[in-house]
matplotlib code that plots the C-alpha trace (Angstrom):
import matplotlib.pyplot as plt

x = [5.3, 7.7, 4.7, 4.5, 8.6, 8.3, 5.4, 7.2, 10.1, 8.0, 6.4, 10.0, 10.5, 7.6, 7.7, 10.7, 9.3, 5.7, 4.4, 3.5, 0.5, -1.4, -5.0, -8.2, -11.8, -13.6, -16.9, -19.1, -18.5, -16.8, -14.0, -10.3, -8.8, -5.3, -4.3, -1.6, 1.7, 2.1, 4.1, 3.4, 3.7, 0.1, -1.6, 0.1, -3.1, -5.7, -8.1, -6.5, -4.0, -7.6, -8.4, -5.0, -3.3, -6.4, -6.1, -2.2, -2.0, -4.8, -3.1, -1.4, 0.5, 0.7, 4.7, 5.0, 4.6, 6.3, 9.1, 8.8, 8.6, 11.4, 13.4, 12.1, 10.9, 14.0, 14.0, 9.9, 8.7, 5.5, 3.2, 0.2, -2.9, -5.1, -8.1, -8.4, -11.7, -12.1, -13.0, -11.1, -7.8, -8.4, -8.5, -5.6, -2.9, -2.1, -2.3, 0.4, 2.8, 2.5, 4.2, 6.5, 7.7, 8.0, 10.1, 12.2, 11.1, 13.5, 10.7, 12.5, 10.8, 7.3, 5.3, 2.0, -0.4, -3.9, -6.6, -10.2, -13.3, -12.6, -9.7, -8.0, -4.4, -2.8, -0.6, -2.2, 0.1, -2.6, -3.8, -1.6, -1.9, -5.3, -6.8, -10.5, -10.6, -8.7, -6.4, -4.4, -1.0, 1.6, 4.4, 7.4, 10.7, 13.5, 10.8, 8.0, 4.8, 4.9, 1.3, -1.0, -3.6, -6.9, -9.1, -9.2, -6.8, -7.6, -6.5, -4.3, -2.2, 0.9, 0.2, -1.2, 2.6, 4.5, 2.3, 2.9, 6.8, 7.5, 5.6]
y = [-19.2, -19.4, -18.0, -15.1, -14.3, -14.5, -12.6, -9.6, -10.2, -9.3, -6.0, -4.3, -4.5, -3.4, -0.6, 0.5, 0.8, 2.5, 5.7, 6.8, 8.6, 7.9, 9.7, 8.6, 9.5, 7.4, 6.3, 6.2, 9.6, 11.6, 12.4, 11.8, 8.6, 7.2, 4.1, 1.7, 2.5, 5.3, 6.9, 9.0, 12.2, 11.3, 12.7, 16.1, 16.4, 18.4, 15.6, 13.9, 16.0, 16.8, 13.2, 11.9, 15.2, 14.8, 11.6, 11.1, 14.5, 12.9, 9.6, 8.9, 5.1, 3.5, 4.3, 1.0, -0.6, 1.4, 0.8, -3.0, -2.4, -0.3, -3.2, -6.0, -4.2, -3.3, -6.1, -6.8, -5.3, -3.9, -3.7, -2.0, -2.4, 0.7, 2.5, 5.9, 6.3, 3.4, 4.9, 2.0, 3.2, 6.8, 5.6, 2.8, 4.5, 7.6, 5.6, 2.9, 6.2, 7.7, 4.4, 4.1, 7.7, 7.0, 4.4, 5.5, 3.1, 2.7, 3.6, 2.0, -1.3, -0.2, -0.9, 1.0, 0.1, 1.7, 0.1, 0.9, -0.4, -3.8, -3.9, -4.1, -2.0, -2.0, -4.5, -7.4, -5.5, -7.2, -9.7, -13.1, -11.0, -12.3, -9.2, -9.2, -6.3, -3.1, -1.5, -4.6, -4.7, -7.2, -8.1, -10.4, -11.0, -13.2, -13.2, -14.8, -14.1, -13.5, -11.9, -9.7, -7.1, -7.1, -3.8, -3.1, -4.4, -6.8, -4.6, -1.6, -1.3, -1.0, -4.0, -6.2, -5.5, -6.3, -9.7, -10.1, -9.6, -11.5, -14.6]
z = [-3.5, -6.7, -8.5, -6.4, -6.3, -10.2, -9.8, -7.5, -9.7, -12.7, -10.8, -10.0, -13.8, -14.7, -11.9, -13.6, -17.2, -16.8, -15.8, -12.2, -10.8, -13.5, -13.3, -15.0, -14.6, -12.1, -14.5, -11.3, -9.5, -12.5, -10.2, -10.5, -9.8, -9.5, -11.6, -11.6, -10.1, -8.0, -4.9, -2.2, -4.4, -6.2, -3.0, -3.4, -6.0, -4.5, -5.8, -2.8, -0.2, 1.5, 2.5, 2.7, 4.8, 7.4, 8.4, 8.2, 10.3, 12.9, 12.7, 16.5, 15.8, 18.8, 19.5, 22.2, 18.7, 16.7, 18.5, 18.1, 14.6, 13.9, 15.1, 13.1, 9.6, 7.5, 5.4, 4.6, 1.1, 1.6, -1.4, -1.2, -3.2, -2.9, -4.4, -4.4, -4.6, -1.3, 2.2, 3.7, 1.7, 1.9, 6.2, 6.2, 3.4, 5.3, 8.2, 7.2, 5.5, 9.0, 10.6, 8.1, 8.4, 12.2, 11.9, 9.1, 6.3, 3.6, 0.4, -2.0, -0.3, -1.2, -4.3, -4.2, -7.2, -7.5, -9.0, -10.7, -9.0, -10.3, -8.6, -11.6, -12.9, -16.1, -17.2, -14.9, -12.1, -9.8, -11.3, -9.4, -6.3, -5.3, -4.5, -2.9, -0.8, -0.8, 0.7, 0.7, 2.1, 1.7, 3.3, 2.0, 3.5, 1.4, -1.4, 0.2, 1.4, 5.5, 5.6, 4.5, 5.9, 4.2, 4.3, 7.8, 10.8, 13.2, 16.1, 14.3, 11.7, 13.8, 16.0, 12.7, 11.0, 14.5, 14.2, 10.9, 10.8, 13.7, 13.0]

ax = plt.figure().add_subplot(projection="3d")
ax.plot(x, y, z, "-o")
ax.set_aspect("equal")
plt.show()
């Protein structure tokens, strides 16, 4: 756990210092990809809006859960680990941004990093975050790991983070 707060620690500098939205050429489809640190503005890119604006506009969050959530989420960072060029994060990311809007989120919480098919970012912004699958999403409170969803949800997203924050 002291590895990860040092870690996190470490991340908000680092956050601070480097460039957002960076883009680079995915090798395997030729297509634009988003690396390293980014925010929600990245998907105002056409290489993105389209997949991002579709499924965040068709996107109904359970509001029975929402609810729960709004209650219990104001102090959990989230950090997400995302790839744009994954189908599960181009499904789940819009998703999780549609909750958060819902429940009015304070952003300045959220660390999204996007990484290249390795699941690798610049400056080893991933590297002690033990990273198998994206999207991953992560969820501290007081510095500390509370949980994490992996790829897909166990039931939805909303009801995984209600689970997850009350624990």
């Amino acid at each position: 756990m002291k590895k990860l707060f040092l870690f996190l620690m470490i991340l908000s500098a680092v956050i601070n210092a480097q460039e957002k939205n960076k883009l680079v050429t995915d090798e395997k489809s030729g297509k634009p990809m988003l690396i390293g640190l980014c925010d929600r503005t990245a998907f105002a890119d056409t290489s993105f809006s389209w997949w991002f604006n579709s499924e965040y506009d068709n996107y109904t969050p359970d509001s029975t859960e929402v609810l729960k959530l709004s209650n219990v989420i104001n102090d959990v960072k989230i950090t997400i680990v995302m790839g744009s060029w994954c189908s599960d994060s181009r499904r789940e990311v819009p998703r999780i941004f549609k909750i958060l809007d819902r429940i009015n989120y304070n952003f300045q919480n959220l660390t999204m990093v996007c990484v290249d098919r390795n699941k690798t970012a610049p400056n080893g912004l991933v590297e002690k975050l033990d990273i198998k699958l994206v999207p991953t999403f992560i969820c501290t409170k007081d510095d500390k790991e509370i949980g994490r969803i992996v790829e897909t949800p166990k039931e939805t997203l909303e009801k995984d983070l209600v689970k997850i924050v009350l624990k």
